[in-house]
N, C-alpha and C positions, 0 to 999 in steps of 0.2 A: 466279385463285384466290389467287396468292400476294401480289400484290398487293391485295386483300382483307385477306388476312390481318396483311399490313403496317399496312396504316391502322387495323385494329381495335385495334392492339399500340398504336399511335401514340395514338390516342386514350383507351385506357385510358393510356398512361405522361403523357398530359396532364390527364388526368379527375382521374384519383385523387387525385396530389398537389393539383388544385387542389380536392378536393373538401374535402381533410385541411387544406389553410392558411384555408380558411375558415371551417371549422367551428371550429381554432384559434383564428381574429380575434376568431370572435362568444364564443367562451371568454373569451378575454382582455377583451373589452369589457366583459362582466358583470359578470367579477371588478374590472376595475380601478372599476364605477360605486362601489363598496362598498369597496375597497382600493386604495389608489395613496401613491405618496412623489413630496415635490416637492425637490427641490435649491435653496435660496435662499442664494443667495452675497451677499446681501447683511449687511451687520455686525451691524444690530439684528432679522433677520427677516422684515421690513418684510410679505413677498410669501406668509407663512404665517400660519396661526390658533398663537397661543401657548398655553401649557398654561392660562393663565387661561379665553382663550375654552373650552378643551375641559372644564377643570372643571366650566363654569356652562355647559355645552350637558347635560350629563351629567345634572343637574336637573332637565331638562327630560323628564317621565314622561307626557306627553298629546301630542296634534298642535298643532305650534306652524306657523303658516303665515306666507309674507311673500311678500307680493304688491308687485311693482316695477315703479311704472310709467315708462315712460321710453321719451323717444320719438325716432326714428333722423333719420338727416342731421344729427346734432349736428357744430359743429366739436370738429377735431380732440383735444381734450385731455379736452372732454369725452364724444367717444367711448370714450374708453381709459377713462376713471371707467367707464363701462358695461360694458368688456371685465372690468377688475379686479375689481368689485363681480358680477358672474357666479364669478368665479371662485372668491374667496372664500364664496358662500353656497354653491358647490358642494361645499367641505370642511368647513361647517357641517352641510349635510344628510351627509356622509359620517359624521361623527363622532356625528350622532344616534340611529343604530338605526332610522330610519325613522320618528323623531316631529319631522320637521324637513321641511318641503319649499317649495318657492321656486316661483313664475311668475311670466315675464316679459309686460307688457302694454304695445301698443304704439296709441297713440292712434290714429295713421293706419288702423287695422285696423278700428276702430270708433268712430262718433261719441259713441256713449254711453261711452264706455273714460273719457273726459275728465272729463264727471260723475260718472262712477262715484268716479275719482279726488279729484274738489273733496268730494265727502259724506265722505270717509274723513277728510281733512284737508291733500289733496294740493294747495296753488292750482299754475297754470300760472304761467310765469314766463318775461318778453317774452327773446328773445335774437336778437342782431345774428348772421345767417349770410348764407354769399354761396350763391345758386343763381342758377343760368343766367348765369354771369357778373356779377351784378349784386347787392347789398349789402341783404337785406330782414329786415325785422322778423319773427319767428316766436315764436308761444307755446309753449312747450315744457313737458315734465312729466319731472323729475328726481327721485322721491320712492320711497319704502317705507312701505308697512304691514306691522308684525306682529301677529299675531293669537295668543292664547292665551285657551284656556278662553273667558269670554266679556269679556276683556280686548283691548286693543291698546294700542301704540305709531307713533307717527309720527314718520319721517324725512321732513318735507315738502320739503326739496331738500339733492340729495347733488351738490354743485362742488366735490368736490376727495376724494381720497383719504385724505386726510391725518387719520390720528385715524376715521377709517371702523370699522375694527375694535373698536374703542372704544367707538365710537357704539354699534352695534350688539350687542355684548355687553353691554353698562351697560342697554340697552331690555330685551333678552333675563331679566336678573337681576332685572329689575324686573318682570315681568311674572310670572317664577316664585317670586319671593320672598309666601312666607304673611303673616311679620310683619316688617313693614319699621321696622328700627331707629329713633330718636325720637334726635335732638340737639340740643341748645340751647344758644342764643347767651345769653351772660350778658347781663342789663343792669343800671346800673351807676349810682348816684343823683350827677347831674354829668358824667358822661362825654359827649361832645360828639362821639366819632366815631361815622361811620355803618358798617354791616359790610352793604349791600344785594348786594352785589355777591356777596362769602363765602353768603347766605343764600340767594339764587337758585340759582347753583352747588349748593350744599348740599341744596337741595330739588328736584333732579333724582334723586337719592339714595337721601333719607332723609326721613322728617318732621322739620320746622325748626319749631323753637318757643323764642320768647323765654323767658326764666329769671330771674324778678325776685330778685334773690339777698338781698334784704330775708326774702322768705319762703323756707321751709326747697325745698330742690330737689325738682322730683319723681322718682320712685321709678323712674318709665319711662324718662329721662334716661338714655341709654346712652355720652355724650359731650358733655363740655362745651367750649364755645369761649368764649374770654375776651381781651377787647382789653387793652391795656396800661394802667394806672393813673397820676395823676400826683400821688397822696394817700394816706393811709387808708382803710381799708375799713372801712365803722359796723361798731361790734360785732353786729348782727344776722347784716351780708353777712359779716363773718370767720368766726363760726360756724357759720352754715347751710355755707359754703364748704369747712369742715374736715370736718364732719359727712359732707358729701356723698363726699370723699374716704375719710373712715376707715370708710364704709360699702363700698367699692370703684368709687370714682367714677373716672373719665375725665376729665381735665382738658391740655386743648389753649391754652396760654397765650402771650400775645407781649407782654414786659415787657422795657423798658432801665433804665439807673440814671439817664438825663441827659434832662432835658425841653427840649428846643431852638424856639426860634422861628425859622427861615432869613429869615424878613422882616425882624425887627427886629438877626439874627443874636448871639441871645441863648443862654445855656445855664444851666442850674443844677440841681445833683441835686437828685433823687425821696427824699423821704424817705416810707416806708410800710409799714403791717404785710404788707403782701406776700411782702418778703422774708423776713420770719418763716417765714412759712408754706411757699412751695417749699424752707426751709435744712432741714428735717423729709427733702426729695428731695434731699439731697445738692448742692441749686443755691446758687451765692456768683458774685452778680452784680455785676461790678466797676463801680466808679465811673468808667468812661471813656470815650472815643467810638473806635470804631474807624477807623483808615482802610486803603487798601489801591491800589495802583497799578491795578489793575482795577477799574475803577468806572463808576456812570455820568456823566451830563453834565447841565448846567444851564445858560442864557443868562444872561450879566454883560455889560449894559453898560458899554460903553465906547466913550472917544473916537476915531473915525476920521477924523482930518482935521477938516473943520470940523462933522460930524457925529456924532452917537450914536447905537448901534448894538447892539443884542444878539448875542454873538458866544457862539458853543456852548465850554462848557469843561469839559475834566473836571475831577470832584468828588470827593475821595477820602472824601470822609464817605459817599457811597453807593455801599458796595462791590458789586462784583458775586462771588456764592460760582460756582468752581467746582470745589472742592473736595470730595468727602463722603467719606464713611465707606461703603466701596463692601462691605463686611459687611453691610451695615441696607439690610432691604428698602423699607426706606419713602425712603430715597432711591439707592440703588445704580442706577438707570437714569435718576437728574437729569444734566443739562448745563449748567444756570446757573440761580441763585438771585438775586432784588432784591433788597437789602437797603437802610433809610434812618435814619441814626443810629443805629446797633445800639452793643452794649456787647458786652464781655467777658464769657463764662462759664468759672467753673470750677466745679472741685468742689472740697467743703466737707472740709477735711482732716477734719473732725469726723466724715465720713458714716460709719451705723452700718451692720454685716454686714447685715443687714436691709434694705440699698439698692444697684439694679443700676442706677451711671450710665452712660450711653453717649453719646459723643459722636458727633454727625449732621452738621453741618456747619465749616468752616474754612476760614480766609480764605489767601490764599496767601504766599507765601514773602517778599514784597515787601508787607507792609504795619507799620503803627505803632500807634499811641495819640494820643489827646488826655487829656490827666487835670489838673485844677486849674484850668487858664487856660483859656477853650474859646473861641477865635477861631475864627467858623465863614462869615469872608471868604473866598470858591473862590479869587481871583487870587491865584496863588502870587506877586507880587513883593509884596504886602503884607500876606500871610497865608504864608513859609516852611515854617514849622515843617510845615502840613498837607500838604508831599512828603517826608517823613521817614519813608523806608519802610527801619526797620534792626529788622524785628522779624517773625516768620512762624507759620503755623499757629496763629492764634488761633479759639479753639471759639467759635459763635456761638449753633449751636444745640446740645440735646444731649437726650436723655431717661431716665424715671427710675424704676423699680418699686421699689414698697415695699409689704413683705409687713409689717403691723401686728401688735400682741399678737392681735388676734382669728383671726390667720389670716388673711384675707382680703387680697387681692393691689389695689392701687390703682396707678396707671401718670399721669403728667407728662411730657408736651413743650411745653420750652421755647425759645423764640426772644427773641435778646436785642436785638427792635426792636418797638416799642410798637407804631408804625403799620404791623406786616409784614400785620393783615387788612383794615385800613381802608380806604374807597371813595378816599381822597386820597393816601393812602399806596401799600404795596406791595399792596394788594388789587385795585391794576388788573393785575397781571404776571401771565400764563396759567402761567409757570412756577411762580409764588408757588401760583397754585390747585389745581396738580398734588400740588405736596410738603404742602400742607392737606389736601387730599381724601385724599391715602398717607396723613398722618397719623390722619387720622377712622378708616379703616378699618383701621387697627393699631390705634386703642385700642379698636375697639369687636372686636376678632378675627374680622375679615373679611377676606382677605387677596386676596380671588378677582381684583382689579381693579388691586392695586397695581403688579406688574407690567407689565401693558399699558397701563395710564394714561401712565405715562415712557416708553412703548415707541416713540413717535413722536420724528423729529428735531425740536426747537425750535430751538434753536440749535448752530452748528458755529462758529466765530469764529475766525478765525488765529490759533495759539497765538501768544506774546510771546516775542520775540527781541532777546537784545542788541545795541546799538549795533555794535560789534566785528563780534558776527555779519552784524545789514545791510551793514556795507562788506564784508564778506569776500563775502557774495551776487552783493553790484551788481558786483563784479570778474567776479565767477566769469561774470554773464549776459552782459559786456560781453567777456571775452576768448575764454570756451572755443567760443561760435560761432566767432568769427573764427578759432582753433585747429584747429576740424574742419574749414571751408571750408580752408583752406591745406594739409590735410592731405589732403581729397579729392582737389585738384588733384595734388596731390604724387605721389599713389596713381596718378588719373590718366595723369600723365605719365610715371611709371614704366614701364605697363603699354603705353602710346602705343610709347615707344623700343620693348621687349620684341619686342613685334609689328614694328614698322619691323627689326628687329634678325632677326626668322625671315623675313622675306618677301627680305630684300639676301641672306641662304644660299640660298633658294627658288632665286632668280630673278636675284643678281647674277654 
């Protein structure tokens, strides 16, 4: 009996608490589907949703669905893309109130999963994996559908994480967005650069529409983009141009003072009523060419031996910015900026109360000028002068509100490199298309993306170190190893006698 009674004891003092940590667990599980905090010790984020994505999830008032198909025994890297992309939609649907939700589809489970995938927009895509030990071809499906209302969007292959969150919020805005903003590319009677690149880009967006500036702008024009001039503007395009401003126009501009040819290695200023017209925004664009120790590089022939050779050199006329104005949202989360033949910006001592400049970008501590003479020879033994970095922080870019007699508030960003949109120029640098795209959506007062668009690392580069400094490094790696190895032994052999030294008391 008493034993009896033992085991009943026993088994209640086992029952209950386990009854109690269970019913806890499935507590705690509910709560954390709908509530949870993540620790991301990373420096930009990277491993969380920013407040951008949670803004533009908040929008979202219907059931928005995304169906991911994707199919297992991926290698390695891009298994983790599949770990990561769970994880995040999983704080996408937390943060939606339950108009958010996600399924995972995996081919192997069904033969129709695959077409189901190719009708939406998903194609398969061949990939090199090892099974059974041996090297075979496999089609794989790597993609997302989102669905809203009776809209979608397609990620038809996600290889790589990078910019993921981006992706997805930018589809998301687009999907919930009523009236999707109107920008347009000026065009320019003579202009000879193409901006396809800027306009592609741009029309993942927004609506892109050319802007014959002959005729006056249209009314729905919510931002304008304008390449650099190397002339006059007809009096038609000067006043439609102004008109379009003093109505409260958007005007995204990339103008230098110096027209350059690198082929025939020619320069000579811009003379144009241009500069008229941004000196009204407080802009006075110097007559000179920048240069700057950070930069990038160009092939010069030269002789090697009995041989000629394109040999890589740096080029200080095309500076590389990494400096900003880490105040100004529209580049506070850059890392480096193209730049090619830019000029100098300042402001116009003239500028009236009625104008808010702000300077965006600046060259670094280590850079010069060209002005008068423009030798624009890269080999520095016959071109000097172009390493003559005795001059810093020069503004490159800078922007500009001006509130008119009517009241009405108009806004100018300016960059002082003609070709920073062009398909030849800086229009191929995904950095260039970052700080453009931040720019569109400051003038047109949409802020939801700027943020997260530089949210991604582009570039990380070695910072720059004096001479002085590298030797004092290559010592430091070449003596303080050998310093600790002699020190170990030392320690070593210290503790060797210590011991030999208690064992002769011991036992001698």
């Amino acid at each position: 009996m008493k034993q009896l009674i033992k085991n009943i004891d026993l088994k209640k003092s086992v029952f209950v608490p386990g009854i109690l940590l269970f019913v806890i667990l499935f507590l705690l599980n509910g709560i954390s589907q709908s509530w949870f905090h993540r620790w991301d010790l990373t420096d930009n984020n990277m491993y969380s949703l920013s407040s951008s994505s949670e803004s533009v999830v908040k929008q979202v008032n219907d059931l928005l669905t995304m169906k991911v198909y994707f199919s297992d025994d991926l290698p390695g890297e891009y298994a983790n893309n599949r770990r990561y992309l769970q994880d995040i939609l999983e704080e996408y649907e937390a943060l939606a109130d339950g108009n958010v939700r996600f399924e995972f589809f995996r081919p192997e489970d069904d033969k129709d999963i695959e077409q189901e995938a190719q009708k939406a927009g998903i194609m398969p895509v061949q990939m090199q994996v090892v099974e059974n030990d041996k090297m075979e071809v496999k089609r794989v499906l790597m993609g997302m559908v989102i669905q809203y209302e009776d809209k979608k969007e397609v990620l038809p292959v996600i290889q790589t994480t990078t910019g993921l969150e981006y992706e997805i919020t930018s589809k998301i805005k687009k999907l919930v967005e009523i009236n999707k903003p109107t920008v347009g590319i000026a065009q320019l009677e003579g202009q000879t650069a193409q901006f396809q690149n800027i306009q592609n880009l741009l029309g993942q967006r927004y609506t892109v529409r050319p802007v014959n500036l002959s005729e006056a702008v249209p009314a729905d024009i919510t931002a304008l983009l304008m390449g650099g001039v190397s002339d006059s503007l007809s009096t038609d395009a000067y006043t439609n141009l102004s008109a379009y401003l003093e109505r409260g126009g958007n005007l995204f501009l990339t103008q230098s003072r110096i027209k350059t040819n690198l082929q025939v290695q020619q320069a000579f200023p811009i003379q144009s009523n241009i500069f008229d017209l941004i000196d009204d925004y407080g802009f006075a664009i110097e007559p000179n060419l920048v240069t700057d120790k950070i930069c990038g590089r160009v092939n010069v022939q030269q002789q090697m031996g009995p041989i000629r050779m394109n040999v890589p050199m740096e080029y200080p006329l095309l500076p590389i910015i990494r400096s900003f104005n880490t105040k100004e949202a529209i580049v506070a989360g850059l890392e480096q900026i193209q730049l090619v033949f830019a000029s100098e910006l300042k402001q116009d001592s003239a500028s009236f109360e009625n104008v808010n400049y702000v300077p965006l970008l600046f060259t670094s501590d280590q850079s010069g000028e060209m002005r008068g003479n423009f030798n624009l020879n890269p080999d520095p033994k016959q071109n000097p002068f172009i390493r003559m970095f005795n001059q810093a922080d020069k503004v490159l870019s800078a922007r500009s509100e001006k509130v008119g007699e009517n009241g009405i508030m108009s806004q100018v960003i300016l960059v002082g490199d003609s070709e920073f949109m062009a398909d030849q120029g800086g229009g191929r640098s995904p950095e260039n298309h970052i700080f453009i795209m931040n720019s569109v959506d400051y003038l047109i007062g949409d802020r939801d993306l700027i943020a997260l668009r530089s949210r991604e690392i582009t570039s990380r580069p070695l910072e720059e170190v004096s001479d002085d400094a590298k030797k004092t490094w290559k010592w430091v790696n070449i003596v303080l190893p050998s310093l600790l190895i002699v020190g170990f032994g030392l320690v070593r052999m210290r503790q060797q006698k210590r011991r030999s030294s208690i064992l002769e008391e011991l036992y001698g």
